[in-house]
N, C-alpha and C positions, 0 to 999 in steps of 0.2 A: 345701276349706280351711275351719275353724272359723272364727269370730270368738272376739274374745278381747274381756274389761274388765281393765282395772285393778284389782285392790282389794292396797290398802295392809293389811293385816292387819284392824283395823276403821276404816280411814279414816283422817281427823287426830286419831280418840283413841288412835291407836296409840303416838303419844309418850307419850300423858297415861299411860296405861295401863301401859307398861312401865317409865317412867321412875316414877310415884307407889306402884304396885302392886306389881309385880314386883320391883325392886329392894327394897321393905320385906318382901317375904316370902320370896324367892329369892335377894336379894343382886345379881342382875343381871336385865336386864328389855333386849329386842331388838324393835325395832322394825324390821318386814317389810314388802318391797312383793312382790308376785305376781302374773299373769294368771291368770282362769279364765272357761274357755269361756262366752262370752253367753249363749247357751239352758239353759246346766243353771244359770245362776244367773237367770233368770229366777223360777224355784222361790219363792226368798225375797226377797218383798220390804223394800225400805230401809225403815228406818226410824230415827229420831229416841232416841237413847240420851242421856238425861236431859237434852235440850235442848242438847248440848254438838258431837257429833260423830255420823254415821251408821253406823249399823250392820248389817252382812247377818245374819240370824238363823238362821246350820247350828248346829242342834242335836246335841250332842255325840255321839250312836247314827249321826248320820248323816255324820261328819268321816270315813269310811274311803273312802267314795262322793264326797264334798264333794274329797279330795287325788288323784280318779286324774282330775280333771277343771283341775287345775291343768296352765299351758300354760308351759312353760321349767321357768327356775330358777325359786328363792325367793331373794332378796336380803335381805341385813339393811343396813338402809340406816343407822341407829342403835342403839350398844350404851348402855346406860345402866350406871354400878357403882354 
């Protein structure tokens, strides 16, 4: 049996982010929660995104490796228009 974490897309800037960003570029911005196995997120450690909220740092070459490691759904817990 894996262990699993939490991670909310990037944490509590996920509102900030979809709701400030997204919506002004996209028109709508989704704020996610998901599991992903403890050990493979080990890899990256947290860090501090401009003082505000934490962030996991998968670097985009590595988001195809980063989603077979996600455990369930993906929920969208907030739409933002």
């Amino acid at each position: 049996m894996c262990r699993r974490r939490s991670f909310a897309g990037v944490w509590a800037g996920a509102y900030g982010l979809a709701r400030d960003w997204n919506v002004k570029h996209d028109g709508v911005g989704f704020a996610t929660r998901f599991e992903v196995e403890t050990e493979f997120l080990r890899r990256y450690p947290v860090q501090q995104a401009g003082g505000r909220f934490s962030s996991c740092g998968c670097r985009a070459e590595e988001l195809d490796e980063f989603n077979t490691h996600i455990v369930g759904t993906i929920q969208v817990v907030h739409e933002f228009r």
